[in-house]
N, C-alpha and C positions, 0 to 999 in steps of 0.2 A: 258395584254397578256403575257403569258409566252413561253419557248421555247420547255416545256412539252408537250403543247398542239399542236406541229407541230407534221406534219405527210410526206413521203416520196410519191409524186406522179409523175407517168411518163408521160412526156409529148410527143408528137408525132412532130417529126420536117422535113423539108425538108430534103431528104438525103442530106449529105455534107454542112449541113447549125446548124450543132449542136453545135458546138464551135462560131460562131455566134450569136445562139441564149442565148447561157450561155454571152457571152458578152454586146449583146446588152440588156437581162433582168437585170446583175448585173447594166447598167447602169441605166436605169428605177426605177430600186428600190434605188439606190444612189440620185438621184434627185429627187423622191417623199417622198425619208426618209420611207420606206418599211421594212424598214432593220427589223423590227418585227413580218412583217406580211412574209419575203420570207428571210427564213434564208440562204439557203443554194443551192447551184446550182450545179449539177456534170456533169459531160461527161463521164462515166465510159469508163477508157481507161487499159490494160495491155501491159506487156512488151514481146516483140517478141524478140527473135533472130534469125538474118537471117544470113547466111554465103553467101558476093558475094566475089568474087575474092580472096580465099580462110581466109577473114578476117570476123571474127565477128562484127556483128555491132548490135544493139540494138534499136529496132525501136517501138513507142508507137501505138499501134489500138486500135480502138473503140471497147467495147464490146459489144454494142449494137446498133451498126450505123441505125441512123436517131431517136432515143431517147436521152432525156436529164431526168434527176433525178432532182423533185426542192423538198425542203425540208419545207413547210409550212405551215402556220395558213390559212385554206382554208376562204375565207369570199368573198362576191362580188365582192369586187375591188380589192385584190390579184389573184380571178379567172380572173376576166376581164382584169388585166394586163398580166398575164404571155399567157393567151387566144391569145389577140391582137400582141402580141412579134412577130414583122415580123419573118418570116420564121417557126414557130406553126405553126399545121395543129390541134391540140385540144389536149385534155387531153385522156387518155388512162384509157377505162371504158366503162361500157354499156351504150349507148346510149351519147356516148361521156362527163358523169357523172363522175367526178372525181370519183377514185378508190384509197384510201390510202395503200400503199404497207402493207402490216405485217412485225412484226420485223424478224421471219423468214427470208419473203424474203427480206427485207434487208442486212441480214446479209449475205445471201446464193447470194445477186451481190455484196457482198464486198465494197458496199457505205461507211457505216458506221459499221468501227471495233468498237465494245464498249470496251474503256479504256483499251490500251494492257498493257500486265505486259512487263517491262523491268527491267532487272537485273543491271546496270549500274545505274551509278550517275554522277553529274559535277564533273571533276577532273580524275574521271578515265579514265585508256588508254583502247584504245577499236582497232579494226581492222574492216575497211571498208569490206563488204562481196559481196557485189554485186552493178553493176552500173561502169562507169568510172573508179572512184577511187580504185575499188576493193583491195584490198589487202594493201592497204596506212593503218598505223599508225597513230591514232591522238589520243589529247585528249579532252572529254566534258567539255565545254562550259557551252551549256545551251540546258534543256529539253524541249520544250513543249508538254502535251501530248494532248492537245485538239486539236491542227494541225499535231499532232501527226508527228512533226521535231525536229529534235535535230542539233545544232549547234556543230561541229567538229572543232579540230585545229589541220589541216595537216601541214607535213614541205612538201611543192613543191618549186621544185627551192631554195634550201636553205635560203627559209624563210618559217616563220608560216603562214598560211591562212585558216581564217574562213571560212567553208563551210556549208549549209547546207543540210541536208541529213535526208530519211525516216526514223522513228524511226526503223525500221526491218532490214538497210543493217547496219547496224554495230552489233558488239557483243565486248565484255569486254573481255581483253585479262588476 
């Protein structure tokens, strides 16, 4: 089985029960050794800004609450698992028939960005752009682009510290 032949379907969850259910199927497939058959699991979440008490804060929401993303090799027992995942209520599709998203709409919920370009390399100095950090100075580390993170070396507190951070809040200074 390759990871070609997966495909993105939406699963229907109890409201408030999505991040549970992304936890308790990652453990399912860690102890049945699944890891082929159910590659990937999301909660699509976005970042909010709210202003209380005249201060910004940055709060994560669901973008589809009471949905989870799993990213799979559909076959009996990977249906039947992710099916049975307490707090499922089934797959999302006619007649409750698995539906494999298109890469369209994959791309249009922001699941899976395909391969971002990034201008930057290890070594160079970049500028944190959004998040916490915002505006801190560091330098790369290390890339990865399939988790699509990049490891950062900020000075806080007058020392260096590795951070990790999405590939999109930094840019090369």
């Amino acid at each position: 089985m390759s990871e070609e032949e997966s495909k993105w379907y939406v699963v229907h969850t109890y409201s408030g029960y999505e991040n549970k259910v992304k936890a308790n199927l990652e453990k399912i497939v860690e102890n049945r050794g699944m890891q082929d058959y159910i590659i990937d699991i999301v909660v699509p979440m976005e970042e909010q800004i709210e202003i209380k008490d005249g201060k910004k804060k940055a709060t994560l929401k669901k973008v589809f609450p009471g949905y989870v993303l799993v990213k799979m090799i559909m076959s009996d027992e990977s249906w039947y698992i992710v099916r049975n995942t307490r707090g499922v209520t089934g797959f999302v599709g006619p007649g409750s028939k698995p539906v494999p998203l298109s890469d369209d709409e994959v791309k249009a919920m922001g699941v899976e960005e395909f391969a971002p370009e990034v201008d930057y390399e290890v070594y160079d100095n970049v500028r944190v752009i959004s998040g916490p950090l915002e505006n801190f100075i560091g330098i790369v580390e290390e890339i990865n682009l399939e988790k699509r993170k990049v490891r950062v070396s900020v000075s806080m507190f007058g020392r260096e510290t590795p951070v990790e951070l999405e590939l999109v809040q930094i840019q090369k200074i």
